[in-house]
DSSP file (Angstrom, degrees, kcal/mol; ACC not computed):
  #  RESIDUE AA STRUCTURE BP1 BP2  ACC     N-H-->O    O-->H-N    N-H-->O    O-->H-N    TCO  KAPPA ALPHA  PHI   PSI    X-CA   Y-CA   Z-CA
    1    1 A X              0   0    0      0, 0.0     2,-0.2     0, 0.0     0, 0.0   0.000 360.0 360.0 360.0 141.8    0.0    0.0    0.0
    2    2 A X     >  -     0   0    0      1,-0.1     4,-1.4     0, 0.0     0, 0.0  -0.494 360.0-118.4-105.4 144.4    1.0    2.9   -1.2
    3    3 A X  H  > S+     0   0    0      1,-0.2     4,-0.8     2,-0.2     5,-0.2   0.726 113.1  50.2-102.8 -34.4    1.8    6.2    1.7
    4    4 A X  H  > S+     0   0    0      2,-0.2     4,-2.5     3,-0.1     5,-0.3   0.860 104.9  55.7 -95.7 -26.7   -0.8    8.4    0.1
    5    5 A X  H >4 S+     0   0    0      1,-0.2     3,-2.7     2,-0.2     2,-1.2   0.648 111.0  52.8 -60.5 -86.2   -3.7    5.8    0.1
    6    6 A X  H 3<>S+     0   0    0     -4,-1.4     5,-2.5     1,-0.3    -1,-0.2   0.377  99.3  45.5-113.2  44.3   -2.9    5.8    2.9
    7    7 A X  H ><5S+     0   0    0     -2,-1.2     3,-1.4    -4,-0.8    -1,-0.3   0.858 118.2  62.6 -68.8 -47.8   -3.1    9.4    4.1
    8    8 A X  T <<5S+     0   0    0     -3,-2.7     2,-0.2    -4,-2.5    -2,-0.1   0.863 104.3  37.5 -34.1 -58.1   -6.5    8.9    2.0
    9    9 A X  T 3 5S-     0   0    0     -4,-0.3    -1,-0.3    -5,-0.3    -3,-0.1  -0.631 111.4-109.3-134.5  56.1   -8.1    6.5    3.8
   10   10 A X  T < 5 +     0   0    0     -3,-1.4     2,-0.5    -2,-0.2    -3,-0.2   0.547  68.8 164.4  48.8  56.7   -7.1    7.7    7.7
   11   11 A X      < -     0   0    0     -5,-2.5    -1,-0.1    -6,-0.1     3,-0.1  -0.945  31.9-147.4-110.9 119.8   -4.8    4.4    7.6
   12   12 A X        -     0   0    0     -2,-0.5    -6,-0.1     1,-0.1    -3,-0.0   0.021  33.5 -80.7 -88.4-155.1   -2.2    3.6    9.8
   13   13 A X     >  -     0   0    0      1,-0.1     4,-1.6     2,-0.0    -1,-0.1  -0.450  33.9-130.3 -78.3 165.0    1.1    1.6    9.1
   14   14 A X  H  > S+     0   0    0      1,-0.2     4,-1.5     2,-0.2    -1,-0.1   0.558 106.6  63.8 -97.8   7.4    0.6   -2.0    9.2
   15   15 A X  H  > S+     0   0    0      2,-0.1     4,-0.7     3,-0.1    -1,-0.2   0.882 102.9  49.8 -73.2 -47.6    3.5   -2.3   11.5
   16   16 A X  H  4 S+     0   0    0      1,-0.2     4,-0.4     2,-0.2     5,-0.3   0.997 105.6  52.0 -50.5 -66.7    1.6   -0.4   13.8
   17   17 A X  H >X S+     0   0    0     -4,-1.6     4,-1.1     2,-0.2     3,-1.0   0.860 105.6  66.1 -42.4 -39.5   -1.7   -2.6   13.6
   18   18 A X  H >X S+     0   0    0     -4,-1.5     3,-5.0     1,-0.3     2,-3.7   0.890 105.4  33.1 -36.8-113.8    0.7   -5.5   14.3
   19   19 A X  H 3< S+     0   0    0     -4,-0.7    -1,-0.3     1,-0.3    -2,-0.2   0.148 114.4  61.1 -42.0  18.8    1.8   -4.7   17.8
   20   20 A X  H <4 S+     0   0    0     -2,-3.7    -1,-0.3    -3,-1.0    -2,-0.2   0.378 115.0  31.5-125.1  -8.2   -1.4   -3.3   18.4
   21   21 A X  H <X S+     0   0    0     -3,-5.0     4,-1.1    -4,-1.1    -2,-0.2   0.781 118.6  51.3 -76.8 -49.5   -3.1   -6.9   17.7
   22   22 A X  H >X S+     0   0    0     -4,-0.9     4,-1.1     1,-0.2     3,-0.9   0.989 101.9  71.5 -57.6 -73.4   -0.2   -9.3   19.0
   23   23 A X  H 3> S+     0   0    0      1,-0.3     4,-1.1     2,-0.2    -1,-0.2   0.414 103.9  25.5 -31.5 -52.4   -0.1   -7.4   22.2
   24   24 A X  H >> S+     0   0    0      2,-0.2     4,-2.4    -4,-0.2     3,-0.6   0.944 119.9  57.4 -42.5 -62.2   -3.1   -8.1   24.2
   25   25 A X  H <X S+     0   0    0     -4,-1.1     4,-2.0    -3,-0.9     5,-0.2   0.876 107.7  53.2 -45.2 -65.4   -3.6  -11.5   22.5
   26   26 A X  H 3X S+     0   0    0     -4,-1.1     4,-1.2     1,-0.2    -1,-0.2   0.801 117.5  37.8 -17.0 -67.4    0.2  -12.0   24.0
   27   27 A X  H <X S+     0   0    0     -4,-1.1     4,-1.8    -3,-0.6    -2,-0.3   0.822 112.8  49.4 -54.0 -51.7   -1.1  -11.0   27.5
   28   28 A X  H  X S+     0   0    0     -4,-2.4     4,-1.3     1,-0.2    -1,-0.2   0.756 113.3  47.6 -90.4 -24.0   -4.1  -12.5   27.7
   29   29 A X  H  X S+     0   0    0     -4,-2.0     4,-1.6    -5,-0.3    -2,-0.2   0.701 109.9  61.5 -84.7 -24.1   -2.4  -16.3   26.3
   30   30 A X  H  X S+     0   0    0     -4,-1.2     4,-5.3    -5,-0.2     5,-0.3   0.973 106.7  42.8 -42.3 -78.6    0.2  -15.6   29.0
   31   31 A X  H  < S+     0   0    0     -4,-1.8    -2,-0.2     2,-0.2    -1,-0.1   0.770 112.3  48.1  -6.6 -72.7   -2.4  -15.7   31.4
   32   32 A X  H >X S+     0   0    0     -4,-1.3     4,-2.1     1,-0.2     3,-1.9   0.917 108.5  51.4 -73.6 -53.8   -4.1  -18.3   30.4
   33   33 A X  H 3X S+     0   0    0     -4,-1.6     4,-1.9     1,-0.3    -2,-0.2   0.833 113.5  48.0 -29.2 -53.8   -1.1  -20.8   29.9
   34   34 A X  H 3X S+     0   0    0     -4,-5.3     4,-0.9     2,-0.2    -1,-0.3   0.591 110.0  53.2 -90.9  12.4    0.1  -20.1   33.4
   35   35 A X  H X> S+     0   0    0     -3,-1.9     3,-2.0    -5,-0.3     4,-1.1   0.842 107.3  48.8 -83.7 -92.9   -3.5  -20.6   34.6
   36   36 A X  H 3X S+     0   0    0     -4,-2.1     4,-1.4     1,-0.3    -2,-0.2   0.555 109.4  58.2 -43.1 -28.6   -3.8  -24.2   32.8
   37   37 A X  H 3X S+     0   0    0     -4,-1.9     4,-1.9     2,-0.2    -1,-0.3   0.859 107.8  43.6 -53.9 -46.0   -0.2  -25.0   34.7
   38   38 A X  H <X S+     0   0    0     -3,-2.0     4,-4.4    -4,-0.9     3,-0.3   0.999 111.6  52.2 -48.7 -49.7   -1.7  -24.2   38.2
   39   39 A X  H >X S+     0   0    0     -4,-1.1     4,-1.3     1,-0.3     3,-0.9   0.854 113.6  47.3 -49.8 -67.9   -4.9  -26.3   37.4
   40   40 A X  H 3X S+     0   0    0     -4,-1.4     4,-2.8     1,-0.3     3,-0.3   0.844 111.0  50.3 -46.2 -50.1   -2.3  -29.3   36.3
   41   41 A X  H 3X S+     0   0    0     -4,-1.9     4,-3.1    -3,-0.3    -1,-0.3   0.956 112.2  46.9 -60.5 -37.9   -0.3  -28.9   39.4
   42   42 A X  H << S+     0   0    0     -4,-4.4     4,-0.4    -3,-0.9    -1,-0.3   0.949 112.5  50.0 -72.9 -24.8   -3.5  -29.1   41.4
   43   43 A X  H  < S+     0   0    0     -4,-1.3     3,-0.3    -3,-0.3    -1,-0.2   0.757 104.8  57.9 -57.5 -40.9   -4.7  -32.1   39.4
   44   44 A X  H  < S+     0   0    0     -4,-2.8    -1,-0.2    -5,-0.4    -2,-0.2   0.992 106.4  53.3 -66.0 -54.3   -1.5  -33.8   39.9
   45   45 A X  S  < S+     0   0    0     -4,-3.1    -1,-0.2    -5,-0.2    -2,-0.2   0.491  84.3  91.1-114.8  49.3   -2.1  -33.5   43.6
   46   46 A X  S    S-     0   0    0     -4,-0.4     2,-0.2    -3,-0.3    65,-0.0  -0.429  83.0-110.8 -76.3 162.9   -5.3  -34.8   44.1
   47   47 A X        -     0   0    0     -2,-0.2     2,-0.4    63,-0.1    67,-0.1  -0.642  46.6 -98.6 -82.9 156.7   -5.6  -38.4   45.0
   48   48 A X        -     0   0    0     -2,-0.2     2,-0.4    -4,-0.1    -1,-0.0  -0.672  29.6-132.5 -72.4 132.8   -7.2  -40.1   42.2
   49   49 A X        -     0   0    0     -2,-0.4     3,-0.3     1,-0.1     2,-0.1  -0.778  23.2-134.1-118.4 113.5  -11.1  -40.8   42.4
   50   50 A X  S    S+     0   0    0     -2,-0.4    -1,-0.1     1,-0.2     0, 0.0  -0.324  81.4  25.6 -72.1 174.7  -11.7  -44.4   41.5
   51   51 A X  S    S+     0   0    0      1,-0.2    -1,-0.2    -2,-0.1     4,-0.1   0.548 107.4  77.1  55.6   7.8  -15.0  -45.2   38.7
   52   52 A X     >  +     0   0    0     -3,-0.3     4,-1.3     1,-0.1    -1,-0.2   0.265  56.9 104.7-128.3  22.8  -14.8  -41.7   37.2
   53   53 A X  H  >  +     0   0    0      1,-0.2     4,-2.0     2,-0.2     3,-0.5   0.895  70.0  63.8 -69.4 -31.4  -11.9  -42.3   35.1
   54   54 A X  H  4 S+     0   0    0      1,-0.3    -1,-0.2     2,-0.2    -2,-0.1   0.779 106.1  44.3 -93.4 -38.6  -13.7  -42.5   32.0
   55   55 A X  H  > S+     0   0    0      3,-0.2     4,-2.2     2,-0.2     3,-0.4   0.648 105.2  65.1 -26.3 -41.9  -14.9  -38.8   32.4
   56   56 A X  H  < S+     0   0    0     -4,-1.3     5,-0.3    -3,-0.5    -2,-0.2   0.972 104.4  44.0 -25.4 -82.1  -11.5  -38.0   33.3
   57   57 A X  T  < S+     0   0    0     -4,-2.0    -1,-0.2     1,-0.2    -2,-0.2   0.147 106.5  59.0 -70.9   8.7  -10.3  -38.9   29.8
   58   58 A X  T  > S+     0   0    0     -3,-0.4     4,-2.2    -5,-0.2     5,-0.5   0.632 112.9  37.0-119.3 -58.9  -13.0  -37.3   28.1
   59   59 A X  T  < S+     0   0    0     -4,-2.2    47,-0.2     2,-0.2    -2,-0.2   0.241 112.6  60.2 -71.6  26.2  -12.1  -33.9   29.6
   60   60 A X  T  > S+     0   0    0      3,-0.1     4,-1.7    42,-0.1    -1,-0.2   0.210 107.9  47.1 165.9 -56.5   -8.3  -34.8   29.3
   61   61 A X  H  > S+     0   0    0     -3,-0.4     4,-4.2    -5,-0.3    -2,-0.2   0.876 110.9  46.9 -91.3 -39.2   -9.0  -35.1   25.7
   62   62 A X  H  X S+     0   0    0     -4,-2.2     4,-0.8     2,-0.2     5,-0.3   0.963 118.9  49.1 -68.6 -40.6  -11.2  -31.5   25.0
   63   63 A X  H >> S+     0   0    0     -5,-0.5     4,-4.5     1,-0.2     3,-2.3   0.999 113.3  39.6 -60.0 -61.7   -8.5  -30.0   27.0
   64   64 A X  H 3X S+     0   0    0     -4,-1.7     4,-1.1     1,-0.3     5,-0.5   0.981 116.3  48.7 -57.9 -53.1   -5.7  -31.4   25.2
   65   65 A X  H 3< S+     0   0    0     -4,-4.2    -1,-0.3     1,-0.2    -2,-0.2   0.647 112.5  51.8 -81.8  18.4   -7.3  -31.1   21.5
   66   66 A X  H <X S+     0   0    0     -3,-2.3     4,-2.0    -4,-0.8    -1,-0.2   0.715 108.7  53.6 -95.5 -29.3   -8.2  -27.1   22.4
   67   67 A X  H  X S+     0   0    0     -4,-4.5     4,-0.6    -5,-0.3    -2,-0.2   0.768 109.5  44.6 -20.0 -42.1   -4.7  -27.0   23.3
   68   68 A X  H  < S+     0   0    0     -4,-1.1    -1,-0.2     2,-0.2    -2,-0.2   0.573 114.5  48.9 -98.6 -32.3   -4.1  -28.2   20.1
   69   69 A X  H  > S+     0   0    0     -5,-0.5     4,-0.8    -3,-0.2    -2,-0.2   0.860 104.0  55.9 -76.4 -49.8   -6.6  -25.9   18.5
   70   70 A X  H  X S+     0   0    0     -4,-2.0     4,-1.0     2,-0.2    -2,-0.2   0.659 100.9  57.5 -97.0 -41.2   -5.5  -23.0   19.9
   71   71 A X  H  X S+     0   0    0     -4,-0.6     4,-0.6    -5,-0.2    -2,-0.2   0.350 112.0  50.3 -73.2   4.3   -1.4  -23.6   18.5
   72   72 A X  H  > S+     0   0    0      2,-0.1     4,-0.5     3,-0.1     5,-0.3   0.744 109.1  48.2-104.6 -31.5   -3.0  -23.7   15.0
   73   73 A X  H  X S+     0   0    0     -4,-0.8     4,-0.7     3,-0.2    19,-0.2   0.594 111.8  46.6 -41.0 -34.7   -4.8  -20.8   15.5
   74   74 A X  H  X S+     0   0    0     -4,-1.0     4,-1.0     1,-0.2     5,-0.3   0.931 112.0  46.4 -91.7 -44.7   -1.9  -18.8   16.8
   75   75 A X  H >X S+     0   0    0     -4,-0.6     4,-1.4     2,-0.2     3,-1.2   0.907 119.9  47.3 -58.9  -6.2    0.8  -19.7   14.1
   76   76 A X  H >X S+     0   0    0     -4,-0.5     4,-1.9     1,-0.3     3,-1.8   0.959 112.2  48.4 -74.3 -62.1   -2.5  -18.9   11.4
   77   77 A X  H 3< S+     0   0    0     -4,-0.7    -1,-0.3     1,-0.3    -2,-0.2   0.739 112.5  47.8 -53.7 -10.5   -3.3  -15.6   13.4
   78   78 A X  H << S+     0   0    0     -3,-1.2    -1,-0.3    -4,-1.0    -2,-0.2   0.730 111.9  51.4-111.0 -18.9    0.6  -14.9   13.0
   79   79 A X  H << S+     0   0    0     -3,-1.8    -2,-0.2    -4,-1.4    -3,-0.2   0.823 100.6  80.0 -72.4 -36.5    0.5  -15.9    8.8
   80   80 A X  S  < S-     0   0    0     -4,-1.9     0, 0.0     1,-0.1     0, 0.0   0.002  97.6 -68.1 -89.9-167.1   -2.5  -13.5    7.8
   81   81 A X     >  -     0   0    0      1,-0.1     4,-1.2     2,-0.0    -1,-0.1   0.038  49.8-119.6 -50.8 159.7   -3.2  -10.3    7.1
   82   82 A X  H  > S+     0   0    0      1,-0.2     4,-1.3     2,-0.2    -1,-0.1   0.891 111.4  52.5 -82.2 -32.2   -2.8   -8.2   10.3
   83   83 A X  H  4 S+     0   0    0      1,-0.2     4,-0.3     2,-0.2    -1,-0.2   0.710 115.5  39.8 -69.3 -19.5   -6.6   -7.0   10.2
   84   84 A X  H  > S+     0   0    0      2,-0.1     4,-1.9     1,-0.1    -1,-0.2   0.675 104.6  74.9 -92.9 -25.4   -8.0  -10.7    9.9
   85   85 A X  H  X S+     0   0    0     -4,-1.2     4,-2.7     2,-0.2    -2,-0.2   0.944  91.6  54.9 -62.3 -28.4   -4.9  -11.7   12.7
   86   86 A X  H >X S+     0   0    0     -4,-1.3     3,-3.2     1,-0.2     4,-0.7   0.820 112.5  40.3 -80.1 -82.6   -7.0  -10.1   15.8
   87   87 A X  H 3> S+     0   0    0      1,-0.3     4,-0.6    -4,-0.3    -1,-0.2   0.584 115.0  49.3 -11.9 -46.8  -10.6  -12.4   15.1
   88   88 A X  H 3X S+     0   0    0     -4,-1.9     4,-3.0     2,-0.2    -1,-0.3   0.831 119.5  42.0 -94.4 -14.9   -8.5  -15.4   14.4
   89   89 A X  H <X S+     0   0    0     -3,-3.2     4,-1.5    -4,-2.7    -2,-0.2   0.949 108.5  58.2 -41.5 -55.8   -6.4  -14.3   18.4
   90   90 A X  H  X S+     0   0    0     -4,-0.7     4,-1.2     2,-0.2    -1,-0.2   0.666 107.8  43.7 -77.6 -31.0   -9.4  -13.6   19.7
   91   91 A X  H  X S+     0   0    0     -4,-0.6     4,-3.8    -5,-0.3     5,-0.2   0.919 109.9  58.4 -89.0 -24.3  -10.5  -17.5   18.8
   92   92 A X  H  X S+     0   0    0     -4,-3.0     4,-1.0     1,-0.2    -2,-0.2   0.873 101.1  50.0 -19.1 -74.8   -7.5  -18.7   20.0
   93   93 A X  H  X S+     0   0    0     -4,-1.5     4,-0.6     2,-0.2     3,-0.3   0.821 101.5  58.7  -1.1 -75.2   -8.1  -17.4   22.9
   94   94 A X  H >X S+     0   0    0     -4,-1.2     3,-3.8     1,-0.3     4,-3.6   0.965 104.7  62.3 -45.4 -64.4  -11.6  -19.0   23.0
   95   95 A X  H 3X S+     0   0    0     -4,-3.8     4,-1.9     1,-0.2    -1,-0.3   0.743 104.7  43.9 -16.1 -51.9   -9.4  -22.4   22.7
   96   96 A X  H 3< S+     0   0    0     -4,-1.0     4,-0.3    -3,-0.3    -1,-0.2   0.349 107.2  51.4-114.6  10.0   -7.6  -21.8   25.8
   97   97 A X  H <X>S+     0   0    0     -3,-3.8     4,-1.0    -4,-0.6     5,-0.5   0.572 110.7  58.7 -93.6 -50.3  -10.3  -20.9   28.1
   98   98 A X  H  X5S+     0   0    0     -4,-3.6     4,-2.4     1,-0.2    -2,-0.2   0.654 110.9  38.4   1.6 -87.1  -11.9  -24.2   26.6
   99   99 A X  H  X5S+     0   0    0     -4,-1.9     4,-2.8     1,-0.3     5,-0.2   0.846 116.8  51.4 -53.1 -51.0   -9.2  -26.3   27.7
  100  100 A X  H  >5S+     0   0    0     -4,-0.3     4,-2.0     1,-0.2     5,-0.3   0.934 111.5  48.8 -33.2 -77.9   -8.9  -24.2   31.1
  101  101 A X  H  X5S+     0   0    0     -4,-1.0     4,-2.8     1,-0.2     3,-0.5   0.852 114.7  47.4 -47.7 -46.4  -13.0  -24.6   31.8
  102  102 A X  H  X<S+     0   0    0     -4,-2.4     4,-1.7    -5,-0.5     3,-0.5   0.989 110.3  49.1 -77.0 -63.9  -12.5  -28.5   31.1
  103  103 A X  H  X S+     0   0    0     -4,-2.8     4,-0.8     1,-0.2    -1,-0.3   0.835 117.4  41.4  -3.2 -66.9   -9.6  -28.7   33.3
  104  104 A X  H  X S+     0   0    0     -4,-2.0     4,-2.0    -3,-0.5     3,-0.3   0.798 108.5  61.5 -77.6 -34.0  -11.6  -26.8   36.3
  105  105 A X  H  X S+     0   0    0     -4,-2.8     4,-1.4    -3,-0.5    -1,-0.2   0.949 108.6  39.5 -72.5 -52.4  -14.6  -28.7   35.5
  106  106 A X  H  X S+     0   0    0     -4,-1.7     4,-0.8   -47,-0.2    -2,-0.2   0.566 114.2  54.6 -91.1   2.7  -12.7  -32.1   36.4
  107  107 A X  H  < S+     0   0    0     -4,-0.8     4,-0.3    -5,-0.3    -1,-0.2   0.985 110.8  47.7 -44.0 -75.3  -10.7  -30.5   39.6
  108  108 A X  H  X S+     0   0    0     -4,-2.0     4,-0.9     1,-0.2    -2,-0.2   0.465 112.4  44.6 -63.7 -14.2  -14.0  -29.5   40.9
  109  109 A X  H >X S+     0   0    0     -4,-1.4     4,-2.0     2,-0.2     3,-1.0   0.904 116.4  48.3 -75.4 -79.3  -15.8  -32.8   40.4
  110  110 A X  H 3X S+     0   0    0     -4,-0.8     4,-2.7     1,-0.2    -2,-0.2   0.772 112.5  52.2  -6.9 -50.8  -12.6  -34.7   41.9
  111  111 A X  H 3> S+     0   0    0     -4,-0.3     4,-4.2     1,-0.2     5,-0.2   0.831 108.0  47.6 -81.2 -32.6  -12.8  -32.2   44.6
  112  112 A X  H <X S+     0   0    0     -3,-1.0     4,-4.5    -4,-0.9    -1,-0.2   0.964 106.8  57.6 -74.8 -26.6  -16.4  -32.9   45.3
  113  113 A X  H  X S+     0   0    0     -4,-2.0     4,-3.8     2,-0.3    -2,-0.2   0.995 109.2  46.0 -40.2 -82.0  -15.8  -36.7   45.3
  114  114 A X  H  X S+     0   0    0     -4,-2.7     4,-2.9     1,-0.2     5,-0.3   0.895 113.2  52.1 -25.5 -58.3  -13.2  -36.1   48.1
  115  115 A X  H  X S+     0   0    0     -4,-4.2     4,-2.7     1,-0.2    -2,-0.3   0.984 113.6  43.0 -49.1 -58.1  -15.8  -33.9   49.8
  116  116 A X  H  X S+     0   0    0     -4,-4.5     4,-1.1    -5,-0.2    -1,-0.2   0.907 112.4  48.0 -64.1 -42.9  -18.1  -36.4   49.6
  117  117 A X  H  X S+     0   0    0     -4,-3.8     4,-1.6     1,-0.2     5,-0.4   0.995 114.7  51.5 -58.1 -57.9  -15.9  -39.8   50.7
  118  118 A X  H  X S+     0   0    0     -4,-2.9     4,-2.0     2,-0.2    -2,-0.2   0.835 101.6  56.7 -53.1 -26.7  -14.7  -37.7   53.7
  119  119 A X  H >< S+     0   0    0     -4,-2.7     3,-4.9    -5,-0.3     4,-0.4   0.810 114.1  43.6 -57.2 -99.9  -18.3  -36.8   54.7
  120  120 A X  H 3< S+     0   0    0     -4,-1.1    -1,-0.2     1,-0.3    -2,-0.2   0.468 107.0  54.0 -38.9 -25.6  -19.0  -40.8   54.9
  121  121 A X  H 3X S+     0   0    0     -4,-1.6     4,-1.5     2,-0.2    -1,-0.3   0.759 103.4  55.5 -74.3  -8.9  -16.1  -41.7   56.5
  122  122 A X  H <X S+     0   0    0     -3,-4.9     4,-5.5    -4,-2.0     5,-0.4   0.979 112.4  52.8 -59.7 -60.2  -17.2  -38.9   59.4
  123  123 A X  H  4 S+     0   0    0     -4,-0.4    -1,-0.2     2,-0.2    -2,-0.2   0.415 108.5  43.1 -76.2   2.7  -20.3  -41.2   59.3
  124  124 A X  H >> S+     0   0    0      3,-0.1     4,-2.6     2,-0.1     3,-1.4   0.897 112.5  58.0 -64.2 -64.3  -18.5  -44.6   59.8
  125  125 A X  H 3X S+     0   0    0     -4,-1.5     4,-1.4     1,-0.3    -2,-0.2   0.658 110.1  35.0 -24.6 -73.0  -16.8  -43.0   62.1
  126  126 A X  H 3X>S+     0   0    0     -4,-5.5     5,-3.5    -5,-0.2     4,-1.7   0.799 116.7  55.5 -65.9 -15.5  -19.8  -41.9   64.3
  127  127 A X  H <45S+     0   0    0     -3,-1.4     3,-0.5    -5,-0.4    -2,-0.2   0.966 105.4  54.0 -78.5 -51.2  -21.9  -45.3   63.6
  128  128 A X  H  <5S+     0   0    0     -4,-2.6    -2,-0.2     1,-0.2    -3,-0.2   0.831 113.7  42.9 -58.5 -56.3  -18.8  -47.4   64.9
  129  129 A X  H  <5S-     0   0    0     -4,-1.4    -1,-0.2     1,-0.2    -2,-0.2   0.734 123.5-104.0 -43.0 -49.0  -18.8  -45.4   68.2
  130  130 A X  T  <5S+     0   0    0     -4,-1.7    -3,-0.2    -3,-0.5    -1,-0.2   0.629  76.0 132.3 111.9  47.6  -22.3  -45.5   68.6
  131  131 A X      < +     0   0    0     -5,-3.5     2,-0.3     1,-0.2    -4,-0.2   0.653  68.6  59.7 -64.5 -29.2  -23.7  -42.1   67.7
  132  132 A X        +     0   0    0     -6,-0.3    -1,-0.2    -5,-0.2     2,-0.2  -0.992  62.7 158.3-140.5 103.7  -26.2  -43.4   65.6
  133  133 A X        -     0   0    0     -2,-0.3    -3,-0.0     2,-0.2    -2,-0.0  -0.460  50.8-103.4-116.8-157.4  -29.1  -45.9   67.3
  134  134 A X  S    S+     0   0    0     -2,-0.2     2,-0.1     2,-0.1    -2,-0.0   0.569  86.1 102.2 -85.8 -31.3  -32.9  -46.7   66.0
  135  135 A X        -     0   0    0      1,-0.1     2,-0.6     9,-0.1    -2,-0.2  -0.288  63.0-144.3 -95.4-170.1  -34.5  -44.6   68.5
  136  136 A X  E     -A  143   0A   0      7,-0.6     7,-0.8    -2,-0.1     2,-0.2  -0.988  17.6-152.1-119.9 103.1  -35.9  -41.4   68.5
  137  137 A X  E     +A  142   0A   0     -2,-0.6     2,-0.2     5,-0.2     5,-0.2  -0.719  16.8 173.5 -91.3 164.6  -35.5  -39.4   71.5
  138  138 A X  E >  S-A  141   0A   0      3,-1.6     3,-4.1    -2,-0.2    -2,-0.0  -0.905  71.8 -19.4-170.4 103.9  -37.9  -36.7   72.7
  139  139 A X  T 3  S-     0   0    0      1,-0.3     3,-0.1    -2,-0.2    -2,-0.0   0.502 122.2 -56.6  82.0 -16.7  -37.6  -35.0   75.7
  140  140 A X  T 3  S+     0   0    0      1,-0.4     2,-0.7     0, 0.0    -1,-0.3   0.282 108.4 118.9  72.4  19.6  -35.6  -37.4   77.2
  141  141 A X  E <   -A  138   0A   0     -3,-4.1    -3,-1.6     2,-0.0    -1,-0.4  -0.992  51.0-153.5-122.5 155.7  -37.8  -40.2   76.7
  142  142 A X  E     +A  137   0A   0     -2,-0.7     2,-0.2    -5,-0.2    -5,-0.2  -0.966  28.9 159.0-100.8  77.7  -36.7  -42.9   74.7
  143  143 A X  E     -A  136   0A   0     -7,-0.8    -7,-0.6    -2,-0.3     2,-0.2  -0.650  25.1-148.0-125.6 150.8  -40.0  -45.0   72.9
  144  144 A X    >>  -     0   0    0     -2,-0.2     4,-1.1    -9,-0.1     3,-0.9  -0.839  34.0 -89.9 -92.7 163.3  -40.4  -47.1   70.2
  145  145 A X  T 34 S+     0   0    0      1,-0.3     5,-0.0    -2,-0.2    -2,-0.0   0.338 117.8  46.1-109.1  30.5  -43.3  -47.5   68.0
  146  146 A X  T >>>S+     0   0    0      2,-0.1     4,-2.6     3,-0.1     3,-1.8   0.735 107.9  53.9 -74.8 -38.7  -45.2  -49.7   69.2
  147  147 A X  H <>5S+     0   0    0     -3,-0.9     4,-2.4     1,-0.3     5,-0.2   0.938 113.8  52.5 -51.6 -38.6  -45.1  -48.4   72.9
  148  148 A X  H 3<5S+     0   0    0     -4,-1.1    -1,-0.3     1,-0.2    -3,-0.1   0.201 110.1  47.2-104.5   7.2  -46.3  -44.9   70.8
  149  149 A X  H <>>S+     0   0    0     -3,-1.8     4,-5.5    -5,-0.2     5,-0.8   0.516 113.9  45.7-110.6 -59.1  -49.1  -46.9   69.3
  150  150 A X  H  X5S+     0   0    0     -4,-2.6     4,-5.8     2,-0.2    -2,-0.2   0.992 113.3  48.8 -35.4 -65.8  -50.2  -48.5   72.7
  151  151 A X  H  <<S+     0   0    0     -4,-2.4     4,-0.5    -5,-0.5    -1,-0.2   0.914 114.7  47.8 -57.4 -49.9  -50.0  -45.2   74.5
  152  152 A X  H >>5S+     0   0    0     -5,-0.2     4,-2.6     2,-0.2     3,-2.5   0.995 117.7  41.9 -50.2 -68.6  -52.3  -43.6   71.4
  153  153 A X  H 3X5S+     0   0    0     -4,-5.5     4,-1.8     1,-0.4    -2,-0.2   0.962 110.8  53.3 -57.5 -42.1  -54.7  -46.4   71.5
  154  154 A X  H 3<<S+     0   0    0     -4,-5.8    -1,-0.4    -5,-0.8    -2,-0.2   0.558 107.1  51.2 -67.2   1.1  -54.8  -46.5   75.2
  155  155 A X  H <4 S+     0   0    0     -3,-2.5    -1,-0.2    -4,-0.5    -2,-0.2   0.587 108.8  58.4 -99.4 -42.8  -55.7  -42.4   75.5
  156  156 A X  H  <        0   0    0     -4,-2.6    -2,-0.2     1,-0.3    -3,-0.1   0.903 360.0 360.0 -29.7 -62.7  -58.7  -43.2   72.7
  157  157 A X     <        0   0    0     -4,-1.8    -1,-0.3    -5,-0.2    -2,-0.1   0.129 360.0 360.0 -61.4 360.0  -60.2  -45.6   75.0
């Protein structure tokens, strides 16, 4: 392009347009990348949740192929034109919160799993002591229901 097009048509250099696309896109895939490295470190140390592997590997696999998605997208976004490179950034992007959400999605399941075994062992826990019997107190008295049947019939009467 020629310097008086583009005086013409209020255009700036395309050097310019560059570093005014890359940059944010830069930032914002920083970001994200050192995001999807905590999530892995925290993955790593959870204990493993038996029966759910198969989920696992299915968000294991979206992660990894927007991973995948998203480093075809960026050398593409870095081959075009510089006005088409910020859309194709921008999906990039999209790519690597994907993988991020899928990631966080199988933490937080993991995490609830945990939640959830520790809760039942709290509730071995209190049935082997004896926390947890059959009756129903009330008041301090202790009844079962037939006695509470008896007692009913016998006020009718």
């Amino acid at each position: 392009m020629t310097k008086k097009l583009a005086d013409l048509f209020d255009l700036s250099d395309e050097k310019d347009i560059k570093q005014e696309d890359s940059e944010p896109a830069e930032v914002v895939v920083k970001k994200l990348e050192a995001a999807l490295k905590d999530v892995d470190k925290v993955d790593a140390a959870l204990p493993t949740v038996r029966d759910l592997e198969t989920s696992d590997q299915e968000l294991d696999e979206i992660a990894e192929t927007a991973k995948n998605t998203f480093n075809d997208l960026m050398d593409l976004g870095m081959n075009v034109e510089a006005r088409y490179s910020g859309d194709v950034f921008n999906n990039a992007s999209r790519m690597l919160e994907t993988a991020l959400t899928a990631k966080t999605n199988k933490i937080n399941k993991k995490l609830k799993m945990v939640e959830l075994q520790i809760k039942k062992a709290q509730l071995d826990l209190k049935q082997r002591e004896g926390g947890y019997d059959d009756s129903i107190d009330g008041d301090g008295i202790v009844i079962d229901r037939n006695a509470l049947m008896r007692e009913i019939l016998g006020r009718k009467e």
